[in-house]
Each structure stands twice: as structure tokens, then as C-alpha cells.
VOMITI-217386 format. One record per residue: residue number from 0; x, y, z of N, C-alpha, C in turn. Coordinates in Angstrom, 1 decimal, decimal comma. Example, Ala and Ser with C-alpha at 12.3 -4.5 7.8 and 13.67 -1.06 7.14 Angstrom:
2
<seq 0 n.u 13,2 n.v -5,7 n.w 7,8 ca.u 12,3 ca.v -4,5 ca.w 7,8 c.u 13,2 c.v -3,3 c.w 7,8>
<seq 1 n.u 12,8 n.v -2,2 n.w 7,1 ca.u 13,7 ca.v -1,1 ca.w 7,1 c.u 12,9 c.v 0,0 c.w 7,9>
***
This chain:
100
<seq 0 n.u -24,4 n.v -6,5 n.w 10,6 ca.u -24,8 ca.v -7,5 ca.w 9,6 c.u -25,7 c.v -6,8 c.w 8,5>
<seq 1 n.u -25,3 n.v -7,1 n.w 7,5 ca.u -26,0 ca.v -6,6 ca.w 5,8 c.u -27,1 c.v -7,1 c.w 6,1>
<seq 2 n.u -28,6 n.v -6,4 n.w 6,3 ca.u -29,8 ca.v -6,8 ca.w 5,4 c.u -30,1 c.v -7,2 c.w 4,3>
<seq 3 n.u -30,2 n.v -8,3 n.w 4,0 ca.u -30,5 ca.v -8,8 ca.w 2,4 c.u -32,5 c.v -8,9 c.w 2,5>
<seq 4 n.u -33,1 n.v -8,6 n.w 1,8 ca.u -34,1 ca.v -8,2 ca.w 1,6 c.u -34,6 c.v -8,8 c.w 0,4>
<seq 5 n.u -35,6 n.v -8,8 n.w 0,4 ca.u -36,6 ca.v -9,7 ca.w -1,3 c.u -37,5 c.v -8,6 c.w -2,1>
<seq 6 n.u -38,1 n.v -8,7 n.w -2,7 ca.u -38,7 ca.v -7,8 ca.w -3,6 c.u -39,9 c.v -7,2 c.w -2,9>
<seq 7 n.u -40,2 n.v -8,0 n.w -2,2 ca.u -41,6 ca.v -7,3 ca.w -1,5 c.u -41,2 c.v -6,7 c.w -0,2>
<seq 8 n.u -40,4 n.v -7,1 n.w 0,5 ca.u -39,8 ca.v -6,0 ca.w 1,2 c.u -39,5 c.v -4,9 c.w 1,0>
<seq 9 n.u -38,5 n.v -4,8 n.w 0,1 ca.u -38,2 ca.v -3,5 ca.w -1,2 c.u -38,9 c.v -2,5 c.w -1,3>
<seq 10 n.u -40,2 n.v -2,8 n.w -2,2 ca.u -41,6 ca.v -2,3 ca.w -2,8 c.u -41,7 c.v -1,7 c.w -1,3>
<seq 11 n.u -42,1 n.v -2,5 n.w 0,2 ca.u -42,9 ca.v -1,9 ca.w 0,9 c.u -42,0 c.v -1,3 c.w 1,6>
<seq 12 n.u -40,7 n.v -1,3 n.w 1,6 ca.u -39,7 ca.v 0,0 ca.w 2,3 c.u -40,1 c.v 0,9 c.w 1,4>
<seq 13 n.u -40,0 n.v 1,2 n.w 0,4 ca.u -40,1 ca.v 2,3 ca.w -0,7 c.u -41,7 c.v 3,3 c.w -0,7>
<seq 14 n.u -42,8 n.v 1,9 n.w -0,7 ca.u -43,5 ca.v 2,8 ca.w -0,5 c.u -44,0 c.v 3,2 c.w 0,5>
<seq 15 n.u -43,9 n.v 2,6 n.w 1,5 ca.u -44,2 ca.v 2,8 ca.w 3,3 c.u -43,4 c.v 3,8 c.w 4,2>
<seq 16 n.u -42,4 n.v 3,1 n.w 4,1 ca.u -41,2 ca.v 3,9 ca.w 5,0 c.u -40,7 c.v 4,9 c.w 4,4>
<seq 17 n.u -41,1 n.v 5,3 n.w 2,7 ca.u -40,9 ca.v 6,4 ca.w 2,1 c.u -38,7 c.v 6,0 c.w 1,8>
<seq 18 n.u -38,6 n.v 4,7 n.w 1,8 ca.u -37,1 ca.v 4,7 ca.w 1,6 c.u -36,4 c.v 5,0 c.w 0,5>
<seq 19 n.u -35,4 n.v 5,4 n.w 0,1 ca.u -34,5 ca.v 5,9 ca.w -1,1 c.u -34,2 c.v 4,7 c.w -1,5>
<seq 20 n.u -34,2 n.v 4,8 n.w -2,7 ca.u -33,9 ca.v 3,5 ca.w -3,6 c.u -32,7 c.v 3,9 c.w -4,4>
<seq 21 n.u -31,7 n.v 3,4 n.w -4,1 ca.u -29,9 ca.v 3,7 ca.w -4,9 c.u -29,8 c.v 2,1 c.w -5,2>
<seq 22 n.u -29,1 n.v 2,5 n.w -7,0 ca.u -28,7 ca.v 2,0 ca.w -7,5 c.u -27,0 c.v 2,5 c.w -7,7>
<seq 23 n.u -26,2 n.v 1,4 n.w -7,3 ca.u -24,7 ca.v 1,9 ca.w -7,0 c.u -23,7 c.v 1,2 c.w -9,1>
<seq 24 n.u -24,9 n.v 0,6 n.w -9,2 ca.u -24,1 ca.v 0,6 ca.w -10,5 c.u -23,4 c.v 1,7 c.w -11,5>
<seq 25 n.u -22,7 n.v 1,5 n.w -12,7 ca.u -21,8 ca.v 2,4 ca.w -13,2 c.u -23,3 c.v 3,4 c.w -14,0>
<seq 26 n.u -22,7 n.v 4,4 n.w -14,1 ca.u -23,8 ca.v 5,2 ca.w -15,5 c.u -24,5 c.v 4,4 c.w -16,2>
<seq 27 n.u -23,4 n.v 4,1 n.w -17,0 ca.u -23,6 ca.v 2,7 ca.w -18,0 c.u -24,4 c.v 2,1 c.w -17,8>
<seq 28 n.u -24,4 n.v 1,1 n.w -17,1 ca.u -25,2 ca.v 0,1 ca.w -16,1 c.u -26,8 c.v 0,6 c.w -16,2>
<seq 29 n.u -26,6 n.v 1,7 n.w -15,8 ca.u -28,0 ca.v 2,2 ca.w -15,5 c.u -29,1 c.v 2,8 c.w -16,6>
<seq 30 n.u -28,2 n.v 3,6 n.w -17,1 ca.u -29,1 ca.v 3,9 ca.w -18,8 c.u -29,2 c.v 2,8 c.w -18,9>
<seq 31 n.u -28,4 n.v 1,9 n.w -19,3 ca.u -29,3 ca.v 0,3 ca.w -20,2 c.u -30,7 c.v -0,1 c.w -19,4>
<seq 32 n.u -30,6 n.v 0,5 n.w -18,2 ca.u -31,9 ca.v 0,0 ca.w -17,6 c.u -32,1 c.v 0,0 c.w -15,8>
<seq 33 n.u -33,2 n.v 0,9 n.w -15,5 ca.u -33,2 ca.v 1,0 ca.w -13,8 c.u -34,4 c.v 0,3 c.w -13,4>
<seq 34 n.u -34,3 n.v 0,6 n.w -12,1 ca.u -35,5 ca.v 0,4 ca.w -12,0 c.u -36,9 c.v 1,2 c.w -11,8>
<seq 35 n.u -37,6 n.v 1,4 n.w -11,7 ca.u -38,5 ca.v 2,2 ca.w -11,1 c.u -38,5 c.v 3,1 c.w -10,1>
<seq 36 n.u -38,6 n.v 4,3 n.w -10,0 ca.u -37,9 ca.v 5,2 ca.w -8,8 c.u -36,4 c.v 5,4 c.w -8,0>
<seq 37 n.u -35,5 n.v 4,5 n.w -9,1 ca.u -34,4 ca.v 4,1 ca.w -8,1 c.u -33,4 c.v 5,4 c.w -8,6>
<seq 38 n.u -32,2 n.v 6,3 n.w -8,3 ca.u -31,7 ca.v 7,1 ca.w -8,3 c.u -30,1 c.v 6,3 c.w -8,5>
<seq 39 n.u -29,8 n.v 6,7 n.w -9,1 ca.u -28,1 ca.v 6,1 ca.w -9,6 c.u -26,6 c.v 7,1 c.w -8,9>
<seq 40 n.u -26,2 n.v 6,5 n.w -8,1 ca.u -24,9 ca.v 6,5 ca.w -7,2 c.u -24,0 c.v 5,7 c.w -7,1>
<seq 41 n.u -23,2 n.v 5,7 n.w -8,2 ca.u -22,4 ca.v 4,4 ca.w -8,7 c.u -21,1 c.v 4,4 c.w -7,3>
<seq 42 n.u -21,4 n.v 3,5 n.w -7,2 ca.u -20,1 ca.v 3,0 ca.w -5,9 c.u -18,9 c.v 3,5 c.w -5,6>
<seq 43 n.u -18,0 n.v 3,6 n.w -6,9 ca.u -17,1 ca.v 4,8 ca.w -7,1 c.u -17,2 c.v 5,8 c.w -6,5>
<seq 44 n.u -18,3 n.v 6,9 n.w -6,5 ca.u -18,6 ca.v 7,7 ca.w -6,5 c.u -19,6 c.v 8,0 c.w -4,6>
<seq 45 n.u -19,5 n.v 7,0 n.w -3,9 ca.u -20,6 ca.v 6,8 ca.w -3,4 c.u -20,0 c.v 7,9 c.w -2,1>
<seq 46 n.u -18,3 n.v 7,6 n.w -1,6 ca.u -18,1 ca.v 8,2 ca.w -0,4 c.u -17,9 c.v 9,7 c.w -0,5>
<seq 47 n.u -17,8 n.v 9,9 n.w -2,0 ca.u -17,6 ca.v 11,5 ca.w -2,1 c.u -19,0 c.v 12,7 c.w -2,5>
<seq 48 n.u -20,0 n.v 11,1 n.w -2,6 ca.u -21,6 ca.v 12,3 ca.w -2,5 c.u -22,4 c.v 11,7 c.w -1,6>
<seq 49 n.u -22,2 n.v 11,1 n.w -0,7 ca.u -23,1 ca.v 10,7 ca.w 0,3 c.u -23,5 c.v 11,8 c.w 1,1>
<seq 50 n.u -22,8 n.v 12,7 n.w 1,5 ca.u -23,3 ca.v 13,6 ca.w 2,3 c.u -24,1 c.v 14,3 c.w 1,9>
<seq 51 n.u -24,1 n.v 14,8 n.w 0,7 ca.u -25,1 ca.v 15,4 ca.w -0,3 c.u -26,1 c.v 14,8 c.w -1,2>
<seq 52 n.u -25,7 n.v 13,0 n.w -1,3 ca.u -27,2 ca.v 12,9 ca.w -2,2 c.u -27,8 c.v 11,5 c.w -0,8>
<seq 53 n.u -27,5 n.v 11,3 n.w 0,3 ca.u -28,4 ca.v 10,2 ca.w 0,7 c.u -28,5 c.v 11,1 c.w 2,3>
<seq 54 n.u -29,9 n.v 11,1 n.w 2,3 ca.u -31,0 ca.v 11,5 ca.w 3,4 c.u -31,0 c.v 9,9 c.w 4,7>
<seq 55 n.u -30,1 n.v 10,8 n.w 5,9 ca.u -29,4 ca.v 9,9 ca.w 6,7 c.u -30,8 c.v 9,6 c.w 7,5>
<seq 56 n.u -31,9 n.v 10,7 n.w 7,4 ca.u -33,1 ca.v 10,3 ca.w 8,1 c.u -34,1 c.v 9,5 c.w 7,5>
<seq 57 n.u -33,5 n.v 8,8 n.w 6,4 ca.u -34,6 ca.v 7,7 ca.w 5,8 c.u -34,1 c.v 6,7 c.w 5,4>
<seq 58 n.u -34,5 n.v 5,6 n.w 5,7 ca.u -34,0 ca.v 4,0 ca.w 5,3 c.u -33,8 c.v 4,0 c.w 4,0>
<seq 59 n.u -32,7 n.v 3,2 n.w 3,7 ca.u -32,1 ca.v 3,0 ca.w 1,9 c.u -32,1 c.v 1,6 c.w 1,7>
<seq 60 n.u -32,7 n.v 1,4 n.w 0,5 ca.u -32,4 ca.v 0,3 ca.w -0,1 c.u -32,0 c.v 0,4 c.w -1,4>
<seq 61 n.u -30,5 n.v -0,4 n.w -1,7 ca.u -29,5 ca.v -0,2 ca.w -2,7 c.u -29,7 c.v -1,7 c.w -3,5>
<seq 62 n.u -29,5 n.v -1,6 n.w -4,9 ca.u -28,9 ca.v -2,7 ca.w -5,8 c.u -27,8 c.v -2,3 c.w -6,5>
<seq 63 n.u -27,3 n.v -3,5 n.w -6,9 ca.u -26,5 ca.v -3,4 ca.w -8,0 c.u -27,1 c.v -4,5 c.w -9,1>
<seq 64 n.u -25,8 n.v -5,0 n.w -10,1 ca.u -25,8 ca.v -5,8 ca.w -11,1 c.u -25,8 c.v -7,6 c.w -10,1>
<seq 65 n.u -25,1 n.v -7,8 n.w -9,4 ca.u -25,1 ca.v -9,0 ca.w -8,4 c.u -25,1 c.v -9,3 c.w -6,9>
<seq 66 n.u -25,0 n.v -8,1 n.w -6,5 ca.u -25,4 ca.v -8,1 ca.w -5,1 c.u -24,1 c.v -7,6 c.w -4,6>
<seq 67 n.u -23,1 n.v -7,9 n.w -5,2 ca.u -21,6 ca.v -7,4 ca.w -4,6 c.u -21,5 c.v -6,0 c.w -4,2>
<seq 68 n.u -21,7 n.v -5,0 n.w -5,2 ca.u -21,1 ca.v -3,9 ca.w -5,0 c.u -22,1 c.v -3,1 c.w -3,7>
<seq 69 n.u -23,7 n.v -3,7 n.w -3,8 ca.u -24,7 ca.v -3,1 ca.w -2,9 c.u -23,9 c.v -3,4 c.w -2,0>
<seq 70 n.u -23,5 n.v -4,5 n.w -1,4 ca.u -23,2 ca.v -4,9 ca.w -0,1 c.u -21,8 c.v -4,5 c.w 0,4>
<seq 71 n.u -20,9 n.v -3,8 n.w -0,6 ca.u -19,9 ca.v -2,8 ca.w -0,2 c.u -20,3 c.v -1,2 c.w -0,2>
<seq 72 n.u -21,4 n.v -0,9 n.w -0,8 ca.u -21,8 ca.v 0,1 ca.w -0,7 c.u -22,3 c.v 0,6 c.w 1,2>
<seq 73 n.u -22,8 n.v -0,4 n.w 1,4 ca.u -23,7 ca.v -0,6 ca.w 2,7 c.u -22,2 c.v -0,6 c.w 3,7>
<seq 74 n.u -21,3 n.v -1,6 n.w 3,5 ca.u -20,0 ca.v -0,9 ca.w 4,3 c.u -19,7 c.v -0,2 c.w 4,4>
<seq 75 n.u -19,8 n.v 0,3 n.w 2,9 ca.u -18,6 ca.v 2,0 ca.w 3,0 c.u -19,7 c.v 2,8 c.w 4,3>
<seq 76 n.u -21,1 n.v 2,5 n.w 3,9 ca.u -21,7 ca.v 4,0 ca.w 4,3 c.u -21,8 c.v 3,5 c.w 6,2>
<seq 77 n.u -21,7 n.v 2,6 n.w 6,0 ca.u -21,5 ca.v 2,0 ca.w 7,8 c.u -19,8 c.v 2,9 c.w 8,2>
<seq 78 n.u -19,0 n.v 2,6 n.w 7,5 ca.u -18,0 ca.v 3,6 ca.w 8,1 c.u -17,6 c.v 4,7 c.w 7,9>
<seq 79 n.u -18,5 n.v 5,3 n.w 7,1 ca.u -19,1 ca.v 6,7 ca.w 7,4 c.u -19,8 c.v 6,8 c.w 8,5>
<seq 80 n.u -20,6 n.v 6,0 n.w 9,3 ca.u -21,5 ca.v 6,5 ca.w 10,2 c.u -23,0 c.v 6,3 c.w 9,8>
<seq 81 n.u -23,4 n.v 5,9 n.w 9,1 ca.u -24,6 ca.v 5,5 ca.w 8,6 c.u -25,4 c.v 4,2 c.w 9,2>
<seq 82 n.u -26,1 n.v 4,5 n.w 9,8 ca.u -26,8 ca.v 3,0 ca.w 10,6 c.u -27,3 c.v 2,1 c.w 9,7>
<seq 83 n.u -26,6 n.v 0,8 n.w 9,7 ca.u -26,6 ca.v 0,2 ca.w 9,2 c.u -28,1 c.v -0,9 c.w 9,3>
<seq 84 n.u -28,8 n.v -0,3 n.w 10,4 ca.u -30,0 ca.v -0,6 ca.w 11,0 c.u -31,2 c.v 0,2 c.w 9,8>
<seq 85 n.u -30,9 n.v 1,4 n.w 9,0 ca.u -31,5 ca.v 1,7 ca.w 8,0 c.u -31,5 c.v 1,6 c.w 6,7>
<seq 86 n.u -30,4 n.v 0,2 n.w 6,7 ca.u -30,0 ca.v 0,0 ca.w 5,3 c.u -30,4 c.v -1,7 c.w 5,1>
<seq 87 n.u -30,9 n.v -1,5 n.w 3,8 ca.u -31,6 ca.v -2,8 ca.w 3,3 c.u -30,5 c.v -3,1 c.w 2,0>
<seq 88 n.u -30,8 n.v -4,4 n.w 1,6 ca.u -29,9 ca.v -4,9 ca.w 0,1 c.u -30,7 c.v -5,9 c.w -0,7>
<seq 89 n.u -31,0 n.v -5,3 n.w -1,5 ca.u -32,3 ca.v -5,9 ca.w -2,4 c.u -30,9 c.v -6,7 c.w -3,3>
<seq 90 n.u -29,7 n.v -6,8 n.w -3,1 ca.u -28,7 ca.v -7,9 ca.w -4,3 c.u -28,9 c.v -7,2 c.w -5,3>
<seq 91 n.u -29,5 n.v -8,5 n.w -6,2 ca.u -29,1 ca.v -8,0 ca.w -7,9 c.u -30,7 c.v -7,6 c.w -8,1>
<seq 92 n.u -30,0 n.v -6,9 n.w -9,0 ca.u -31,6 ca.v -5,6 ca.w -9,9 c.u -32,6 c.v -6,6 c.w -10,1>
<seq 93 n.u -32,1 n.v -7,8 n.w -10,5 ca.u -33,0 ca.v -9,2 ca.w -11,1 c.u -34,1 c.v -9,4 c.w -9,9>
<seq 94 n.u -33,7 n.v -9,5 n.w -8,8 ca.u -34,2 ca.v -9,7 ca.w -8,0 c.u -35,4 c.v -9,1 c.w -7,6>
<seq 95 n.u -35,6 n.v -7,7 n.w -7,8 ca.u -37,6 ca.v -6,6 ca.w -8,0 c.u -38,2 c.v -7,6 c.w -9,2>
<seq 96 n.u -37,6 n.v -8,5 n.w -9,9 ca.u -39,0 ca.v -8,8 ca.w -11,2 c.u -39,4 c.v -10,6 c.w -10,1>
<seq 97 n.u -38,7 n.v -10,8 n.w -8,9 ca.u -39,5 ca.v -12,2 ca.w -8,9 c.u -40,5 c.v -11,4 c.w -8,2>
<seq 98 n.u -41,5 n.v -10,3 n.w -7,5 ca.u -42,2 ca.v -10,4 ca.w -7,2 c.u -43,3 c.v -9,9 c.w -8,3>
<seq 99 n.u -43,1 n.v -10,1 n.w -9,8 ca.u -43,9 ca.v -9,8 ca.w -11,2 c.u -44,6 c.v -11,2 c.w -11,3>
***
């Protein structure tokens, strides 16, 4: 089961648990605007650099544009082998400004 997560969860995975913050939107997507500390691994892209850009020893929490693609992101990396027990889903990017 997908962890869906709220903003303050987020914030304290990131700063507590030291978790990676991936944003799976396109390039595009992302120049127009990230978030704060978040790293861009557009979903396309996600099964052919996982092994090299996401640290399997640390909890991740992913967004996208609506919550869609995070939450196929989080499958793909489950059937890679990725514990799905260290993966969080913050949905849509919109979602870090309700705790502003």
C-alpha cells in the first residue's frame, strides 16, 4: 500500500530521517518550479537511473504535478525491489504550501 503523506510529514521525513526528496516530473515541469531540496527524476527516466541516483538506505519521498505519476513512481520502484515501507507520497507539489 502507497503511503500518501501531508506536508508536515514531508518537511519531518526530509529533515529528520534525512529522506530524499524526488520530484518525478518532466525537466520542464521542474525548471518552471521545485521545491526546496527536491532533486528531479522524471518517471520516464526513473527505472533506468534508480540504481545510481536513489540511496536504497534512506526513505524517499516523491511528488509530482497530481499525485499520479508519484504513485507509479513508488510501483515501479516496488518492483525493482525497493521497500515500499521507505517510500512516502507527498501527491501534488501543491500540497508542501498547505503547511505555509
Amino acid at each position: 500500500m502507497i503511503n500518501r503523506i501531508d506536508c508536515h510529514e514531508a518537511k519531518r521525513m526530509i529533515e529528520q530521517d534525512n529522506a530524499q526528496f524526488v520530484d518525478v516530473r518532466t525537466p520542464e515541469e521542474f525548471s518552471e518550479g521545485a521545491l526546496p531540496g527536491a532533486v528531479n527524476i522524471p518517471l520516464q527516466d526513473l527505472a533506468a537511473v534508480a540504481e545510481t541516483q536513489i540511496d536504497a538506505g534512506r526513505p524517499l519521498v516523491l511528488y509530482c504535478r497530481s499525485g499520479n505519476r508519484s504513485q507509479m513512481a513508488i510501483q515501479m520502484l516496488v518492483s525493482m525491489g525497493y521497500d515500499v515501507n521507505d517510500m512516502a507520497d507527498l501527491g501534488p507539489f501543491t500540497a508542501w504550501f498547505a503547511c505555509e
